[in-house]
C-alpha positions as CSV (number, residue, x, y, z in Angstrom):
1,X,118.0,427.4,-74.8
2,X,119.6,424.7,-77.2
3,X,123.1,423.7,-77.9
4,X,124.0,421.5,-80.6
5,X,126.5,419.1,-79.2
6,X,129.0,417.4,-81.9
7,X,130.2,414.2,-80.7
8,X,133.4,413.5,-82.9
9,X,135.2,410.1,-81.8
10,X,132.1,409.1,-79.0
11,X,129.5,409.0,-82.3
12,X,129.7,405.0,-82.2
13,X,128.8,405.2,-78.1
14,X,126.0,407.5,-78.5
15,X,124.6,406.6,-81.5
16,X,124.3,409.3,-83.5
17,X,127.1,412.2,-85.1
18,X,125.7,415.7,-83.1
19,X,122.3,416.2,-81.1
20,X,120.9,419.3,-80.1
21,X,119.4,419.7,-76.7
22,X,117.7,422.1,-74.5
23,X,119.3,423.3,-71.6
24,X,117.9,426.1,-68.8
25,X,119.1,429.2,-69.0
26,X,122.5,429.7,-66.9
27,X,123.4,426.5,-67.8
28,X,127.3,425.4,-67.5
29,X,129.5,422.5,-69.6
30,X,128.7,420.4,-66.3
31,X,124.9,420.7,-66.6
32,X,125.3,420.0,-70.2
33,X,127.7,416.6,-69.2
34,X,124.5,416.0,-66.7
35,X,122.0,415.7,-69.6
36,X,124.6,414.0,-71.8
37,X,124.8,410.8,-69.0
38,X,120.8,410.9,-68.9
39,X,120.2,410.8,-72.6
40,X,123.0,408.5,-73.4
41,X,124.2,406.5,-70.8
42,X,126.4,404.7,-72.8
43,X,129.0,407.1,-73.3
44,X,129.3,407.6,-69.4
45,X,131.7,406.5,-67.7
46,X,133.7,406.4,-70.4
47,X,133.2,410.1,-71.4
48,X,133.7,411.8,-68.3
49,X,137.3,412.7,-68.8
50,X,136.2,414.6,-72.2
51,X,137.3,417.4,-73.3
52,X,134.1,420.1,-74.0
53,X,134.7,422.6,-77.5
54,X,132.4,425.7,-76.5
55,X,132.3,427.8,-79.9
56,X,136.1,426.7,-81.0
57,X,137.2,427.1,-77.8
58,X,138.2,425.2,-74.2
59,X,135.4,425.1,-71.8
60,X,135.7,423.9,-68.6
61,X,133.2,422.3,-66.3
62,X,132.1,425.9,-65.1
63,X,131.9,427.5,-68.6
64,X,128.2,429.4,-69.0
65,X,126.1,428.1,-72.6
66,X,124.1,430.4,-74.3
67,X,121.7,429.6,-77.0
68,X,122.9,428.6,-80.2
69,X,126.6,427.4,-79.0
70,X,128.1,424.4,-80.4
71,X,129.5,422.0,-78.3
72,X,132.6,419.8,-79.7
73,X,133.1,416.3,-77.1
74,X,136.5,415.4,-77.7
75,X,138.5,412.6,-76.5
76,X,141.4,413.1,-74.3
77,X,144.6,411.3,-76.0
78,X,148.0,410.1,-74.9
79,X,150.7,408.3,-76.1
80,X,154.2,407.9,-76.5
């Protein structure tokens, strides 16, 4: 299956704005942040506390893909 992955503030890490990759079916957000590591390594470590946009909506590491989601990375942010 593929899922088109949107990578909103870690763009300059990965090099590129979205990618779409191909996952097994049954995958989770977790496989997903697997194959994210592999393909660009530089946004990990630094990305592991993202947060993962599955179709609009809060995904958590356990959250099931299906083909044709959309994946927002966003950056967890804190201040003051």
């Amino acid at each position: 299956m593929n899922v088109a992955v949107k990578f909103t503030s870690y763009s300059s890490l990965a090099g590129a704005s979205e990618s779409v990759l191909e996952l097994p079916a049954g995958a989770t957000v977790a496989d997903l942040a697997g194959l994210l590591a592999e393909r660009f390594p530089s946004l990990f470590p630094v990305a592991e506390r993202a947060i993962y946009l599955v179709n609009h909506r809060t995904g958590t590491r356990d959250t099931c893909l299906s083909d044709g989601d959309q994946v927002l990375m966003l950056q967890v942010l804190a201040g003051g």
